[in-house]
SEKOL-587657 format. One record per residue (C-alpha): x, z, y; residue number from 1. Coordinates in steps of 0.1 Angstrom, whole numbers. Layout:
REM SEKOL-587657
PT     px     pz     py  num
PT      X      Z      Y  NUM
...
//
This chain:
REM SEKOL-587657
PT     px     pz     py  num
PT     83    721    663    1
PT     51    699    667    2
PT     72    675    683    3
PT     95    666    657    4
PT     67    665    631    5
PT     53    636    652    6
PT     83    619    658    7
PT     91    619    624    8
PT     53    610    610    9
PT     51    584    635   10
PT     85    570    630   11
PT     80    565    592   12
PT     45    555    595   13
PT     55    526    619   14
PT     82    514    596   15
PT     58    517    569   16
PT     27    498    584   17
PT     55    468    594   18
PT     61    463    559   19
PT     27    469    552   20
PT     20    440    572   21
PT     42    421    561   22
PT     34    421    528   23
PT     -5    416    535   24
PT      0    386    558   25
PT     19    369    525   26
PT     -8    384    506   27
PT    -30    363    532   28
PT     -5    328    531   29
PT      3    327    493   30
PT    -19    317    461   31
PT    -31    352    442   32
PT    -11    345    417   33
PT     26    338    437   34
PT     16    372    451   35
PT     18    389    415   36
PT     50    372    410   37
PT     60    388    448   38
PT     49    422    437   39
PT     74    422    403   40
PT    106    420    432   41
PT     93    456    441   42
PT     95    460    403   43
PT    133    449    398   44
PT    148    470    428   45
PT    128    497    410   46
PT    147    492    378   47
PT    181    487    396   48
PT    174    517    418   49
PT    163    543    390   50
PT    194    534    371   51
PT    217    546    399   52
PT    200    574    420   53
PT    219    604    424   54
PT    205    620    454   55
PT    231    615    477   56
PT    212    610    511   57
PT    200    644    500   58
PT    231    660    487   59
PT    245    656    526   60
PT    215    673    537   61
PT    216    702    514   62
PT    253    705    509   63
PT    273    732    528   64
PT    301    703    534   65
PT    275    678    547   66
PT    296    677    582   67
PT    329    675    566   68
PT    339    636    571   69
PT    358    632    542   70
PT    326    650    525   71
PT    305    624    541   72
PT    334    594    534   73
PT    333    605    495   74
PT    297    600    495   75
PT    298    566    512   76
PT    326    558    489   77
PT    306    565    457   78
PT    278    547    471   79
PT    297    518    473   80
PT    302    517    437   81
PT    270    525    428   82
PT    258    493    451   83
PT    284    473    428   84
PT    274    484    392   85
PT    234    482    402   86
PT    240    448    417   87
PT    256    436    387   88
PT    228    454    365   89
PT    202    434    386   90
PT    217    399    384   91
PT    223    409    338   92
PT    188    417    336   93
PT    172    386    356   94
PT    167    365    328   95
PT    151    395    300   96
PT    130    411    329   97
PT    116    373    337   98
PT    109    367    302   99
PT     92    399    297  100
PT     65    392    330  101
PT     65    356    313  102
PT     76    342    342  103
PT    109    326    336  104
PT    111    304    366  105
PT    116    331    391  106
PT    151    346    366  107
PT    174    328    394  108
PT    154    346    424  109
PT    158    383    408  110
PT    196    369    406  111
PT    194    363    442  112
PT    180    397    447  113
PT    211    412    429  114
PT    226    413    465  115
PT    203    438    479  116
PT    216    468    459  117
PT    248    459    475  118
PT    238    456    510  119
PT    217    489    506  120
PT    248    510    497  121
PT    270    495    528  122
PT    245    520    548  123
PT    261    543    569  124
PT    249    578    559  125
PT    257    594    595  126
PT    221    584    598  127
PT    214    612    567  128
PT    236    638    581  129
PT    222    643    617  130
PT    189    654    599  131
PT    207    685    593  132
PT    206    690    629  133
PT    169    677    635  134
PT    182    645    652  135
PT    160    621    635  136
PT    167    589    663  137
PT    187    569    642  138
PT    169    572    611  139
PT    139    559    625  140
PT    157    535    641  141
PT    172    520    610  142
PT    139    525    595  143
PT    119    500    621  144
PT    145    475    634  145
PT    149    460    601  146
PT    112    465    594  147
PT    102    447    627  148
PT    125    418    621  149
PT    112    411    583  150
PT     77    409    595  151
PT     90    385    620  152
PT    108    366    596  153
PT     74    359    577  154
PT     66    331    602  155
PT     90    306    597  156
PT    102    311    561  157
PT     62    305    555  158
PT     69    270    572  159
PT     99    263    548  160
PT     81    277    514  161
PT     44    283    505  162
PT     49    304    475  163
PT     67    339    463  164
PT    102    329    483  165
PT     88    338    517  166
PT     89    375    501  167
PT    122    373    485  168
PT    142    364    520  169
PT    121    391    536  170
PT    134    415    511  171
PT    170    401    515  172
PT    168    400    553  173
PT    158    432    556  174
PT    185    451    530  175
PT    213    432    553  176
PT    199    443    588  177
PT    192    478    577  178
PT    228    480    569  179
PT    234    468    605  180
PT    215    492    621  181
PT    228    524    606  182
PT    262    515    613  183
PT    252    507    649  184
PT    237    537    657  185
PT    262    561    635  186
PT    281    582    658  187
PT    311    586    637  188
PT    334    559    621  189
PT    323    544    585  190
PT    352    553    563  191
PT    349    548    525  192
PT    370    577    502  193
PT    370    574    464  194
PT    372    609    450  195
PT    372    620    417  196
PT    366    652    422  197
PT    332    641    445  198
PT    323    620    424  199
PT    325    649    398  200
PT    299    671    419  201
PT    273    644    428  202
PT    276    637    394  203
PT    265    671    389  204
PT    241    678    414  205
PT    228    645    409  206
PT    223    638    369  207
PT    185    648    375  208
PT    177    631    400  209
PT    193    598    380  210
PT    170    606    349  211
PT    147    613    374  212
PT    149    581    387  213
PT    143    563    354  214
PT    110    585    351  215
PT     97    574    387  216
PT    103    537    380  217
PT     82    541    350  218
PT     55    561    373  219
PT     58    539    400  220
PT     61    503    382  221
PT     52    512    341  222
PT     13    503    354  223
PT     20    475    368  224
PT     47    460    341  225
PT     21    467    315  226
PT     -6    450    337  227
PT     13    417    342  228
PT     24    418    305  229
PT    -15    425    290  230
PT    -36    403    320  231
PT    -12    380    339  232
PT     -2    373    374  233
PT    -35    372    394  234
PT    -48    407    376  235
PT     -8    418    388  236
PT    -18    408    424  237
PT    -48    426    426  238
PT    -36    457    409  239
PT     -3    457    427  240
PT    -15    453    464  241
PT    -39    480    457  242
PT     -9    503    446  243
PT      7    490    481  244
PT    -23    499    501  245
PT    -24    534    486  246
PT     11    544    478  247
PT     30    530    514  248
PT      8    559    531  249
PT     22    581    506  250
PT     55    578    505  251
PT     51    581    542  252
PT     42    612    544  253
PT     65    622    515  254
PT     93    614    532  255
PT     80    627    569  256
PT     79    658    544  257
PT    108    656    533  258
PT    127    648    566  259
PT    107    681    581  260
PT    112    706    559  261
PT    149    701    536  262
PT    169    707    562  263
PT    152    736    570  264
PT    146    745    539  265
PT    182    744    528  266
PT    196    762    560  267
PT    174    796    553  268
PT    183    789    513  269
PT    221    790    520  270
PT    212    823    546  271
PT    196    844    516  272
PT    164    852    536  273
PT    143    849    508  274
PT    111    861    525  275
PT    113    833    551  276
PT    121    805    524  277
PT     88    817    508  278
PT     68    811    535  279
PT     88    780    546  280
PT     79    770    507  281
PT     45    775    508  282
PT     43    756    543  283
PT     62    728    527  284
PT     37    727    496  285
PT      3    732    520  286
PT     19    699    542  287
PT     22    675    509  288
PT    -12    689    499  289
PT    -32    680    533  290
PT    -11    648    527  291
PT    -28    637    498  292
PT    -60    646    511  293
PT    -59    631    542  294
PT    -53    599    522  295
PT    -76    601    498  296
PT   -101    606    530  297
PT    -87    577    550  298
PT    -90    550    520  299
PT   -128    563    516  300
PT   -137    557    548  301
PT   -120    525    557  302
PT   -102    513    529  303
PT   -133    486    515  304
PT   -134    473    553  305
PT    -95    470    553  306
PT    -97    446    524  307
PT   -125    425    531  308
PT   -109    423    565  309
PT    -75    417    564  310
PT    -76    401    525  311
PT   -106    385    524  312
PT   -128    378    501  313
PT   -100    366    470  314
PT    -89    404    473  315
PT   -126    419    464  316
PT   -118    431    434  317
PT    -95    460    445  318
PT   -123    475    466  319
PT   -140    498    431  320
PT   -107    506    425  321
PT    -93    520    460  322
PT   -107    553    454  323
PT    -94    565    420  324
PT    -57    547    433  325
PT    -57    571    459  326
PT    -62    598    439  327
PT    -41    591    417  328
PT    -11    587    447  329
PT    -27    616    464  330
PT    -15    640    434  331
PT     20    619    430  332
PT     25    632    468  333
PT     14    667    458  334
PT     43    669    437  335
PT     66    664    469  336
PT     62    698    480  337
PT     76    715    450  338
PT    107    688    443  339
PT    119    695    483  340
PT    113    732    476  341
PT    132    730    439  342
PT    163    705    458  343
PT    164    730    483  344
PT    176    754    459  345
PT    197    732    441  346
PT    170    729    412  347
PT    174    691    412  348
PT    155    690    376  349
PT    122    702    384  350
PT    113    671    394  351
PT    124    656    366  352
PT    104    679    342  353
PT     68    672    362  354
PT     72    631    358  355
PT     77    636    323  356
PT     37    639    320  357
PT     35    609    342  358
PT     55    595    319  359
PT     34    603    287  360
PT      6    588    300  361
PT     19    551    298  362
PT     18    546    261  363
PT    -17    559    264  364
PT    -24    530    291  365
PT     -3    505    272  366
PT    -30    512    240  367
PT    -60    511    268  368
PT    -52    473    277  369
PT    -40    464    246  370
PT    -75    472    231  371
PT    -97    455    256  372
PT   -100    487    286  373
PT   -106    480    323  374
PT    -81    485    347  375
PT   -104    521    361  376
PT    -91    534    326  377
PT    -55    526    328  378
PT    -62    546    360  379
PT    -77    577    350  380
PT    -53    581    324  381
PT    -28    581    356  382
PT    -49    608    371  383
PT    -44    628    340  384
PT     -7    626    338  385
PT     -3    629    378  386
PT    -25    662    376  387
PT     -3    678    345  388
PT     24    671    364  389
PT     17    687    395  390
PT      4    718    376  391
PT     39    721    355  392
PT     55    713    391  393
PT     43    746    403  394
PT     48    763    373  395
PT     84    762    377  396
PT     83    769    412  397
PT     72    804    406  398
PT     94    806    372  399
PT    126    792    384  400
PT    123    799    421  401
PT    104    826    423  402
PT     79    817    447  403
PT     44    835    448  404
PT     17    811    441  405
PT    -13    837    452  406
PT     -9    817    489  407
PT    -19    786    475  408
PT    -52    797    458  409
PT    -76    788    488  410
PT    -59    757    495  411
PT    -59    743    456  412
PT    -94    750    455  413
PT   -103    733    480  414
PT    -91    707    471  415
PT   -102    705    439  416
PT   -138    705    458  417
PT   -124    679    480  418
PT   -113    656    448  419
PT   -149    662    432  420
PT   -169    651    462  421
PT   -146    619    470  422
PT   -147    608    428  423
PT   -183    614    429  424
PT   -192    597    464  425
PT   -175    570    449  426
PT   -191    565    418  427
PT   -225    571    436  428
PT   -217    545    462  429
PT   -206    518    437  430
PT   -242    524    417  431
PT   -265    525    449  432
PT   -244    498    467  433
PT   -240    515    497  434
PT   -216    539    519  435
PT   -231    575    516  436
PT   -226    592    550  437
PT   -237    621    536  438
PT   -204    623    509  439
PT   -186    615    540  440
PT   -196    647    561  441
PT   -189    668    531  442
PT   -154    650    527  443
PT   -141    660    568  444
PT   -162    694    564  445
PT   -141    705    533  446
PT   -110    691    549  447
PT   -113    706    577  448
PT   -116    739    554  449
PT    -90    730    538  450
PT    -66    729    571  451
PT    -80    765    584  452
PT    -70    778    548  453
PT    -32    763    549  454
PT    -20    794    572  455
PT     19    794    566  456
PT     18    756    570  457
PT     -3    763    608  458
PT     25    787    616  459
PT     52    770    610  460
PT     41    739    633  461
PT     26    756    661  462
PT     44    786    667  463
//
């Protein structure tokens, strides 16, 4: 089992760490400033995206039909539309969306970005259905090929521009190959099938994960729209690359989550054992748990050194905020655990309900910047939704699925110790002005407690 946890993690973190380099080596070649305007292309595929989710990568997973081909051509099929209406969504809103980040010169490149919805539903989802069966090969494939060949890419579209259209062809170059790969590694034919009825059910099965959607674009980009709207382009850049640095680990190990345990979360789901999907459910929760942490460790330790390394020194601002950022992500990933347990038993809303906090929160921020607070507040207030949402997230685990929460009572505690020593090592740090080993032992001591106390999760890897 250990195996295809590291195959998985490792796949998804290489993918990840391509495009992570990518984007900091055009961090690196561009003004601060073009970088911002770079960052708000994440921002528009956001919008597009949240409009048109409907869980259908997972739906083949979870469904009982997800080896039926006409099951998987309906799927494709609908995807295919989908691709069509958020495409023509993207290339409507260019013009408002530049106005609104007052930058109207770049409302003909978000147009040209209107193809990558497109090329992202032409994906073939054999790639999605052979996780049902642990064969994760041709996901990972798809996930670094294109990865690999966008990083490559950087080189000599840096010799033909010297501003924010190096990262729009990377984007586009790496939506068409992606499509590529999936279908050349697919072991059955691509076939589309436009079904009524199908569309009907993942209409269904998928409404909450649409509104869904719409919340996690305002989780995942309301911060930064508000910061390029209140402070510009160069506070954007610093903000957003620090959301980059912290959040591509995440959803790395969300998904590696994700990958791991649906499929086996949905198998002993549709068998009725409900005392194994308990302890598969707990496991699943203890994994995004020690993935949160084991962020919030890694960017304490290294994550000033990364940026004065890598970014240099026009970056140095992020460094007092890396912390609290990870933090923040650290509790978004918490709330993984529960969404794959809720999916796996066709409770598609729960994850819905939890991101409403997150939600909440941004009007709060809005009010922070618009009335002269620092960027560290627009973050705390984050932290605040993040955490009421991860609470409310297990809440309805144990209301609407039924699972015990007694398991998790070591684990939570410790990290709640965790959280306080890496927030107050932090804020000790920044007023003495240097690294405190000492916070650092306490940090791998209580995480190292923290693994030892995470015994459904140990047993489900190594036995």
């Amino acid at each position: 089992m250990i195996r295809s946890v590291l195959l998985i993690l490792s796949g998804n973190a290489f993918a990840a760490l391509l495009l992570l380099a990518r984007n900091l080596i055009i961090a690196r070649l561009i003004p601060v400033a073009d970088y911002g305007i770079a960052a708000t292309f994440a921002v528009a595929m956001a919008v597009v995206e949240m409009m048109s989710a409907f869980g259908l990568q997972q739906q083949i997973i979870q469904s009982k039909d997800g080896d039926d081909p006409r099951f998987q051509a309906g799927l494709q099929g609908f995807q295919v539309l989908r691709g069509a209406v958020s495409s023509l969504a993207l290339f409507v809103m260019a013009h408002p969306l530049a106005a609104f980040l007052d930058i109207p010169a770049a409302a003909w490149a978000y147009q040209v970005m209107a193809v990558v919805p497109l090329l992202n539903a032409l994906v073939h989802f054999d790639i999605h259905r052979l996780n049902r069966h642990m064969v994760f090969g041709p996901m990972i494939l798809t996930g670094i090929l294109p990865a690999l060949a966008s990083v490559l890419s950087v080189w000599p579209l840096s010799h033909w521009f010297d501003d924010w259209r190096v990262m729009l062809y990377a984007i586009i170059l790496q939506a068409a190959l992606t499509a590529i790969t999936s279908h050349a590694v697919a072991r059955r034919p691509y076939r589309l099938v436009f079904d009524r009825v199908l569309i009907g059910q993942s209409l269904r099965f998928g409404w909450p994960i649409l509104v869904n959607g719409m919340l996690m674009f305002l989780v995942f980009n309301g911060d930064k729209l508000i910061v390029g709207n209140a402070l510009g382009m160069e506070v954007l850049a610093i903000f957003a690359m620090g959301m980059t640095l912290t959040l591509t680990p995440t959803l790395v190990l969300a998904k590696s989550t994700q990958n791991f345990f649906l499929p086996r979360l949905s198998r002993v789901a549709v068998a009725a054992d409900v005392a194994q999907f308990s302890r598969l459910a707990i496991a699943t929760i203890e994994a995004s748990i020690l993935s949160g942490v084991v962020l919030v460790f890694g960017i304490v330790l290294v994550g000033a050194s990364f940026v004065d390394l890598l970014l240099g020194v026009k970056y140095a601002p992020l460094v007092p905020l890396l912390t609290l950022l990870s933090v923040m992500q650290a509790l978004r990933v918490f709330k993984a655990g529960g969404a794959i347990v809720a999916v796996a038993r066709q409770q598609t809303s729960n994850a819905m309900v939890a991101n409403l906090f997150r939600m909440a929160s941004l009007p709060v921020a809005w009010w922070v910047l618009q009335t002269g607070g620092a960027i560290t507040q627009l973050i705390w207030v984050g932290i605040g939704g993040e955490f009421c949402g991860f609470v409310v997230s297990l809440l309805m685990l144990r209301g609407r699925v039924g699972i015990s929460l007694r398991p998790l009572r070591a684990p939570l505690a410790l990290m709640a110790l965790f959280f306080g020593l890496a927030l107050g090592g932090d804020r000790l740090q920044q007023q003495i002005g240097m690294a405190d080993w000492g916070t650092a032992f306490a940090l791998g001591l209580s995480l190292a407690m923290l693994l030892g106390s995470m015994t459904n999760l140990r047993q489900e890897l190594f036995h």
